[in-house]
C-alpha positions, 0 to 999 in steps of 0.5 A, a space after each residue: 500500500 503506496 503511502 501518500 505524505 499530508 500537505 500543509 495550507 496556511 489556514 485561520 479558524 475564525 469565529 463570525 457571528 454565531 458561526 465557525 469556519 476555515 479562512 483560507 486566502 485563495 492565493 495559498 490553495 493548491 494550485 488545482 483548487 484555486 479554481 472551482 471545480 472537484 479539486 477544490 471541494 474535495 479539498 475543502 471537504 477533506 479539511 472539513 472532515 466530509 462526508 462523514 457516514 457518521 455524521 461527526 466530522 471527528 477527521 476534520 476540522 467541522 464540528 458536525 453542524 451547519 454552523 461550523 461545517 464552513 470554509 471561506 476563501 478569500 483574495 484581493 478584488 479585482 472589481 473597482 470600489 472593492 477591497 477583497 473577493 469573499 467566497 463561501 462553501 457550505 460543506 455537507 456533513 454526511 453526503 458528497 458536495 460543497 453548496 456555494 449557493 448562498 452566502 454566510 452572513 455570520 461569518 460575513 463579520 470575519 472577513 473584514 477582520 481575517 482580510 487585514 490582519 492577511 494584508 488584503 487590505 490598503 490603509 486601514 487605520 492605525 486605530 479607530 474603524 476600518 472600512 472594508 468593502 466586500 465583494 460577496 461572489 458567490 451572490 454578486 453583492 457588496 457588504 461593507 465591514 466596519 472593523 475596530 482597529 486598535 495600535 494597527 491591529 484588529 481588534 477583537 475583545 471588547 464588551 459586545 454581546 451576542 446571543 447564541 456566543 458565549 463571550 463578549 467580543 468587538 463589534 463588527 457592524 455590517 452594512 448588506 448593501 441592495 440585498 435583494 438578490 440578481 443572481 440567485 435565482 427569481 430572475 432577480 426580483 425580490 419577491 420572484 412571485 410578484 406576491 408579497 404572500 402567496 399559497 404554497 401548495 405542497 402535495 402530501 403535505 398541505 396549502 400554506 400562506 409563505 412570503 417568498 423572498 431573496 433578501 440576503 439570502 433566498 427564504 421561505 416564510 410562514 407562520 408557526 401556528 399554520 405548521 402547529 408550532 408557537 414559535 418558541 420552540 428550541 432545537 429539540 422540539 424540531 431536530 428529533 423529530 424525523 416528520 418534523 424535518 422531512 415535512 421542512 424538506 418538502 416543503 423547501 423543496 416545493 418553495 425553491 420550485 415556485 422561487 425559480 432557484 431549481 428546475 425539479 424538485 430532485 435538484 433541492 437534494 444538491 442544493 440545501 444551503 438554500 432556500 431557508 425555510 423559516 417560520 413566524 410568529 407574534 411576541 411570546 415569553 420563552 426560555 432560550 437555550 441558555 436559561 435566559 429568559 427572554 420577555 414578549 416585550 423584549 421582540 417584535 416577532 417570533 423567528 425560527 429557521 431551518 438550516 442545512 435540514 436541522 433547526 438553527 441553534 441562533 440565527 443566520 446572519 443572511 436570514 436575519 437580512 431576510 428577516 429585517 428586509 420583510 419586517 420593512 415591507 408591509 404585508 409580508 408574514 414577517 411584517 404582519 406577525 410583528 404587527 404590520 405597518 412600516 419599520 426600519 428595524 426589528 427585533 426578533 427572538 431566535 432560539 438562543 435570544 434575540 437579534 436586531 436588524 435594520 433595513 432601508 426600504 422604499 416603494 418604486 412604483 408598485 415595486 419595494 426596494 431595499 438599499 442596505 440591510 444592517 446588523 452588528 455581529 462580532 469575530 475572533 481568530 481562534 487559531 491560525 497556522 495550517 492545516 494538512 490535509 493527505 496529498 492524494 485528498 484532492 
């Protein structure tokens, strides 16, 4: 048995938001993967420790979620008025494939960051903040980190909190700019059904009210009581029950469809990272995963999302842009959950606490649109070095 020695990649293991993943800067890949193609996933999937048959990642650097199963490639931008090109793989668990259908907004907040201290970045201060513009490729859109800067490097500890982490951190504000999507499916409308509601038929399943939006990233709302939920539920009134998920799969399976992300339904099985399917409901008390407790005065809407067939353990950063961009526009069922009319900002909870967003919305004849969506998120190296990976991995 021929004995293949392992390679090194210069790599950083991030933290963004309530998010983990593997920054890479493109220019230190393997020349084979610094293009896509099944070089580069299968690259990526062994650094991840996919696919698992057991589900656990344990020979890799994963942690066996939707949230820590994430690689990041990242280089200088070629585009005018951009800093830095930022490429996002969702590397699936147990089955053989990379998703770069969608964007992380979590670890969004860590590329500003990951990007200076890489020397990506021309002129960021010596200390104050940082203004990193971000050219999102795998959406075609720019979001714009403003990143704390102290004696020239970033910084990184302070006193921000953020529900669903652990420990104070700085704050990372991000500005998602014209978040409706143009190259994600819907023929680039916000809403691809020309509805701000519409009845989502789902054969063995049932009819359902759903907003269907892209918006940071493509998502399918409806309200938690039409699904027999309250909206309070935590991940294990959902992730153990195997109806529950296969009944959320449907029904995204059917949404991508009517949304024009996938021509059948058997594509939806390669593409899971998007649609998200998330579901709404007025403000309740609860207790989030922590033990806190959190008010119906604390929220204006209730928010659960699927992620990667799994219930979110928080909140994705780019369906909390979907979640402020439909608060915004009156009508849709995330609007009318927090009790309709016009707002700038939301506060919704999630199953670890609550979050804030804010989006700018405006009516263009009979269309809405959207300039920026914003939220604060926080980031933290965790580890820097290189990772290796076996020479015939890829």
């Amino acid at each position: 048995m021929s004995q293949v020695p392992q390679i090194r990649i210069p790599a950083t293991y991030m933290r963004g938001g309530t998010s983990k993943g593997v920054f890479f800067r493109v220019d230190d890949l393997p020349a084979a993967a610094r293009v896509p193609g099944r070089a580069r996933d299968r690259l990526l999937q062994r650094v991840i420790g996919s696919p698992d048959p057991y589900a656990k990642q344990i020979d890799g650097m994963g942690g066996a979620t939707s949230s820590t199963s994430k690689t990041v490639l990242i280089g200088r931008s070629s585009r005018p008025g951009h800093d830095v090109d930022y490429l996002f793989g969702q590397v699936a668990i147990d089955t053989d494939f990379v998703d770069w259908s969608g964007n992380c907004g979590n670890l969004s907040a860590a590329v500003g960051p990951f990007a200076i201290a890489a020397g990506l970045v021309d002129g960021a201060p010596r200390d104050g903040v940082a203004v990193v513009r971000i050219w999102q490729a795998n959406i075609g859109k720019t979001i714009v980190a403003h990143v704390p800067m102290r004696d020239g490097q970033v910084q990184e500890t302070g006193d921000f909190e953020l529900d669903g982490v652990t420990f104070p951190a700085a704050e990372v504000q991000l500005e998602f700019l014209d978040p409706a999507a143009d190259d994600d499916g819907g023929g680039g409308a916000m809403f691809p059904t020309g509805h701000v509601v519409d009845t989502l038929d789902v054969p063995g399943v049932g009819s359902f009210p759903a907003t269907l939006i892209n918006a940071g990233i493509p998502t399918i709302f409806l309200n938690a009581a039409d699904l027999g939920y309250t909206g309070t539920e935590l991940q294990g009134a959902i992730n153990g029950d195997a109806a529950a998920l296969q009944r959320f799969e449907t029904i995204r399976a059917h949404g991508a469809l009517r949304m024009g992300l996938i021509s059948s339904l058997e594509q939806a099985a390669t593409r899971q990272h998007t649609p998200k399917v998330a579901f709404v409901a007025p403000p309740a008390a609860y207790v989030a995963s922590s033990g806190k407790p959190v008010a119906a005065t604390d929220v204006d809407v209730l928010v659960r999302a699927m992620s990667m067939g799994k219930l979110h353990h928080a909140m994705m950063g780019t369906a909390a842009v979907a979640i402020g961009t439909a608060a915004a526009i009156p009508g849709t069922l995330v609007n009318l959950a927090a009790g309709g009319g016009a707002r700038s900002s939301v506060r919704f909870g999630h199953p670890s606490g609550t979050l804030r967003v804010g989006a700018e919305a405006r009516r263009e004849g009979a269309d809405w649109v959207v300039t920026k969506a914003l939220m604060s998120r926080s980031a933290r190296v965790l580890m820097e070095g290189w990772v290796r990976v076996p020479g015939d991995a890829f």
